[in-house]
C-alpha positions as CSV (number, residue, x, y, z in Angstrom):
1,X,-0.8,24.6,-61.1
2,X,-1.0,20.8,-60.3
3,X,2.4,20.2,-62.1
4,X,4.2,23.0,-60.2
5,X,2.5,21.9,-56.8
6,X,3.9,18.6,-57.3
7,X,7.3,19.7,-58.6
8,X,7.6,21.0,-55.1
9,X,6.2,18.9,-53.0
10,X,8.9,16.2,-54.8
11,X,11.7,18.2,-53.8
12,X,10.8,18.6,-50.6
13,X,10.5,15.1,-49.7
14,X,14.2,15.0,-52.0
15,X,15.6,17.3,-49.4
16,X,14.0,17.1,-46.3
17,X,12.2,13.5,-46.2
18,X,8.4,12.9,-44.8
19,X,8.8,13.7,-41.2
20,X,8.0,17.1,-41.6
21,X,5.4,16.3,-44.1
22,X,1.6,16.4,-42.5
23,X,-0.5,13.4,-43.0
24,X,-2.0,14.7,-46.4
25,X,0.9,15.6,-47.9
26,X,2.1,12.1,-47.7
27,X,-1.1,10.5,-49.2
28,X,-0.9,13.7,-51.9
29,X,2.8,12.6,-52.5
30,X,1.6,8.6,-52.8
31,X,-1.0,9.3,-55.0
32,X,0.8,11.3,-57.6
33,X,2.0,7.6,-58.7
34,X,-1.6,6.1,-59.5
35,X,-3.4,9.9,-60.3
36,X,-0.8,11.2,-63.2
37,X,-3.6,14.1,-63.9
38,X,-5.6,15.3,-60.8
39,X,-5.4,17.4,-57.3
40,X,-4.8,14.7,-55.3
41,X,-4.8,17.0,-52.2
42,X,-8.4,16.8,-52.3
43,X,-8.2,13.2,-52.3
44,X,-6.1,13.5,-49.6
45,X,-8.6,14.8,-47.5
46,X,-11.3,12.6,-48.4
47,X,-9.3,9.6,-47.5
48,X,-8.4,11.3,-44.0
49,X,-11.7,11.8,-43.3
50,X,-13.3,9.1,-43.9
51,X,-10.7,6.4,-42.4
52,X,-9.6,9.0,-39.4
53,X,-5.8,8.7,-39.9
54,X,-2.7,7.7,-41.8
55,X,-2.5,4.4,-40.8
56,X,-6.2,4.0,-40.9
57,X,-6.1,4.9,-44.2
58,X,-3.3,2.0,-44.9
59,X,-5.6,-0.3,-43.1
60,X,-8.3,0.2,-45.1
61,X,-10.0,-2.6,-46.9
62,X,-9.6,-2.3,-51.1
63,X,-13.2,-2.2,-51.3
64,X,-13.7,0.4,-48.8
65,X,-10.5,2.6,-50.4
66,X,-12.6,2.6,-53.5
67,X,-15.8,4.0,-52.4
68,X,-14.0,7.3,-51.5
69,X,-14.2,9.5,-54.8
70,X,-11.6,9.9,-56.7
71,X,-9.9,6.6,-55.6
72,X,-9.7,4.0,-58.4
73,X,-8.3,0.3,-58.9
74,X,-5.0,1.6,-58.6
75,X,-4.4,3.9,-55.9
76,X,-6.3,1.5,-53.7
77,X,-3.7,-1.2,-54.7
78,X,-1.1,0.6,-54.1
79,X,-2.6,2.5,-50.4
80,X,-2.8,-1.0,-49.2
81,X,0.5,-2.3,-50.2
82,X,2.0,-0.1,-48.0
83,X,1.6,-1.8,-44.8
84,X,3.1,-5.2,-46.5
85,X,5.9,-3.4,-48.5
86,X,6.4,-2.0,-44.8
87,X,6.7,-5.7,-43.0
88,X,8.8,-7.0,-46.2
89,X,11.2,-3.8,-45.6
90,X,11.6,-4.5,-41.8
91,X,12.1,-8.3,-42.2
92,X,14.2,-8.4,-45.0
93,X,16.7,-6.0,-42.9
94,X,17.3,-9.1,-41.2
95,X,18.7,-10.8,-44.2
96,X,18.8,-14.2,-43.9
97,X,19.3,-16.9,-40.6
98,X,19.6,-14.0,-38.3
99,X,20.8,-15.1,-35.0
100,X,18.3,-14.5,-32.4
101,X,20.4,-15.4,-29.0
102,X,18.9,-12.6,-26.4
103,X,15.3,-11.7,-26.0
104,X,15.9,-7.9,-27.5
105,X,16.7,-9.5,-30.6
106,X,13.9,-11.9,-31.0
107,X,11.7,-9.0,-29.6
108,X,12.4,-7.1,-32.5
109,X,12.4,-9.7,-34.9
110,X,9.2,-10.5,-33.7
111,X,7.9,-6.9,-34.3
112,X,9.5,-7.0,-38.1
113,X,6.8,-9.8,-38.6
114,X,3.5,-7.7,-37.5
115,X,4.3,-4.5,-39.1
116,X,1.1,-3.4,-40.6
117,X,-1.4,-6.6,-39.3
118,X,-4.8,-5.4,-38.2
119,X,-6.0,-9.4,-36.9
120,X,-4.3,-11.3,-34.4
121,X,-1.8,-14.1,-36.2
122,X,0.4,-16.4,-34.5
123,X,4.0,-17.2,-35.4
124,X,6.6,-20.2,-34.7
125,X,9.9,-18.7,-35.4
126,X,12.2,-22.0,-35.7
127,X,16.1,-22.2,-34.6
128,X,18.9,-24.3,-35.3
129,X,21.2,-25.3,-32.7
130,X,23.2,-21.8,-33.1
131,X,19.6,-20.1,-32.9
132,X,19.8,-18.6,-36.1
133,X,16.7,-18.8,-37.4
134,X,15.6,-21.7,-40.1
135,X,12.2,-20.5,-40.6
136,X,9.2,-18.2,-39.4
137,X,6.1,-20.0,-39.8
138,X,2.9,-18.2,-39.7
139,X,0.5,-21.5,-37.9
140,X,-2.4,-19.9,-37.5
141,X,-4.3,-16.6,-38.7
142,X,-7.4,-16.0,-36.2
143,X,-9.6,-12.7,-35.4
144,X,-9.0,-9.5,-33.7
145,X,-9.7,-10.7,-30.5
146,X,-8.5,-14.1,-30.6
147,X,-6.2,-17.0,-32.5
148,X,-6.5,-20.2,-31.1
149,X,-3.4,-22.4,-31.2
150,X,-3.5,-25.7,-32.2
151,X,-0.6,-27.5,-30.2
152,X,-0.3,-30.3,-32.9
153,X,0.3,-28.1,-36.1
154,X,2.8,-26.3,-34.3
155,X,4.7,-29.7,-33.4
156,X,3.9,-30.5,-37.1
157,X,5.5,-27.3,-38.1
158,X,9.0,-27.2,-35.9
159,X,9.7,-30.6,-36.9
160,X,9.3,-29.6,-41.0
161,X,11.5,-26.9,-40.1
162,X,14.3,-29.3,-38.2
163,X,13.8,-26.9,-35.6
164,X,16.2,-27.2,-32.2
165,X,14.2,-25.0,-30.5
166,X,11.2,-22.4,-31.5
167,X,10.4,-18.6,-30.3
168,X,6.2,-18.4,-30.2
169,X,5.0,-14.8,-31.4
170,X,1.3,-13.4,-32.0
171,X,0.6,-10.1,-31.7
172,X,-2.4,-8.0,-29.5
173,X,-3.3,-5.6,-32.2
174,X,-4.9,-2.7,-30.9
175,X,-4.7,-4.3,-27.5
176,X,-2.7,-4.5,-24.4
177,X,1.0,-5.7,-24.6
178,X,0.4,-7.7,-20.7
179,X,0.1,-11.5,-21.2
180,X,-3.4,-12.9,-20.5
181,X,-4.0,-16.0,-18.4
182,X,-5.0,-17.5,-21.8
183,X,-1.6,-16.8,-23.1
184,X,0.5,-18.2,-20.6
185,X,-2.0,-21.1,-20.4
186,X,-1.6,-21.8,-23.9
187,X,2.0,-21.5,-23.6
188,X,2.4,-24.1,-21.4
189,X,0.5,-26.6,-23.5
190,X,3.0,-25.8,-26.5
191,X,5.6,-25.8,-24.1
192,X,4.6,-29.4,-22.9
193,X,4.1,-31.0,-26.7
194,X,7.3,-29.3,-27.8
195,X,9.5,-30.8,-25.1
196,X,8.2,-34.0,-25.2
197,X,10.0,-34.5,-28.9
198,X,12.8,-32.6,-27.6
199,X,12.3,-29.3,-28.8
200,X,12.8,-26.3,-26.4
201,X,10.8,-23.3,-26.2
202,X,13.0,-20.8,-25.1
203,X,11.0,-17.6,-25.9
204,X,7.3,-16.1,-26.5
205,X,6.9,-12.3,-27.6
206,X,3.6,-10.6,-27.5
207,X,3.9,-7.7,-30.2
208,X,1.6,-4.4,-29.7
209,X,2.9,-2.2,-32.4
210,X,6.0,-1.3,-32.3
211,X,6.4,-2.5,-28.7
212,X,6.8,-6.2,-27.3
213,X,7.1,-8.0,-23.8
214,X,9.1,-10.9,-23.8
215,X,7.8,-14.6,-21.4
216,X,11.5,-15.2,-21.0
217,X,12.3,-11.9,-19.5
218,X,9.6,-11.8,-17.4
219,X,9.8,-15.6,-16.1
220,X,6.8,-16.8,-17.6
221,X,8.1,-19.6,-19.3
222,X,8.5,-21.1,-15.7
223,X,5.4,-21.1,-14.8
C-alpha cells in the first residue's frame, strides 16, 4: 500500500509540481528520502502538529525535529537543510558580481541572503566602482530582537573587501518591515565611519520575509 501511495504521490509532483500539494503531502513527499520503509503521512502529521506549520516545521531546531516519533538523525538533517538549500538556491541565482545599481535590485538581493533565518543577522554587501558586488559579509549574528553593530568591524570588513561603496542589510524576522529610530541611528554612525575613509553608503534594506523597504528610497540616508 505504502509503495503504491508513494508511486503516486511521485507522479503527481512529476506532473503537477507542490503548489497544489497540502502541507503534509510535501513533508510525506520529503521524507520518503530518509524513511525508505514507513507511512510517512503519519509523520507528516506529527511534525504539523507539533511545530504549527510548514515553515515552522523547517525552522525547527534538530533536537526538537527528533523528539517527534518517528523522526530519526536523518530526516531531521535533511527537514532543516531546507531553509539553507533554499537561501543557497536564491543567492546562487545571482551568479557571481551581480550588479546591484537601483534599490529593486539590492532589495532583492538582500532578501536572497535571509531566506530561511529565524535571528536577526546583519549584512555588509561590498561594491566595486561599477557596483557589482565583491563580497556579502555577514558582520554580525545577534538575537531575535536585536543585532548590535559594531561600526569598527564593519570599516574592518569594507576595507578587506576593497569595497567603493557598501549596501547595509539585516533583517526584522517576524517583525515589522518600518525602520526603527535605532536603525536609522545606527545608520548614521556607519554612515559617518564609512565616509570618513571614503567609502559611500549608498543603501540599507531592512528584509521581513519576502518583503523589504529600502533607506535610499525612502530618504533615510539623509537624515
Amino acid at each position: 500500500m505504502h509503495t503504491g501511495h508513494r508511486k503516486r504521490l511521485k507522479k503527481r509532483f512529476l506532473e503537477e509540481g507542490l503548489d497544489s500539494f497540502e502541507p503534509h503531502q510535501v513533508l510525506e513527499l520529503l521524507l520518503f528520502f530518509s524513511i525508505p520503509r514507513r507511512d510517512t503521512n503519519e509523520i507528516a502529521h506529527r511534525l504539523l502538529k507539533r511545530f504549527g506549520s510548514l515553515s515552522g516545521v523547517f525552522e525547527a531546531d534538530i533536537k526538537d525535529l527528533m523528539e517527534v516519533n518517528g523522526i530519526g538523525e536523518n530526516s531531521a538533517f535533511l527537514i532543516s537543510m531546507i531553509p539553507q538549500l533554499s537561501r543557497r538556491y536564491l543567492n546562487d541565482r545571482w551568479r557571481d558580481k551581480p550588479q546591484l545599481n537601483s534599490s529593486s535590485k539590492a532589495g532583492n538581493y538582500a532578501v536572497s541572503l535571509f531566506a530561511g533565518r529565524t535571528y536577526e543577522v546583519f549584512y555588509v554587501i561590498c561594491l566595486d566602482a561599477q557596483n557589482r558586488v565583491n563580497y556579502a559579509a555577514l558582520v554580525h549574528e545577534g538575537t531575535i530582537n536585536e543585532a548590535p553593530i559594531y561600526p569598527r568591524i564593519i570599516v574592518e570588513t569594507a576595507l578587506r573587501h576593497k569595497a567603493n561603496s557598501v549596501i547595509l542589510a539585516h533583517n526584522h524576522p517576524g517583525g515589522s518591515l518600518n525602520p526603527s529610530r535605532g536603525d536609522v541611528e545606527a545608520t548614521k554612525v556607519i554612515k559617518n565611519a564609512l565616509e570618513s575613509i571614503s567609502i559611500k553608503v549608498v543603501d540599507h534594506i531592512i528584509v521581513c520575509g519576502e518583503k523589504y523597504v529600502s533607506f535610499a528610497e525612502r530618504g533615510l540616508l539623509s537624515i
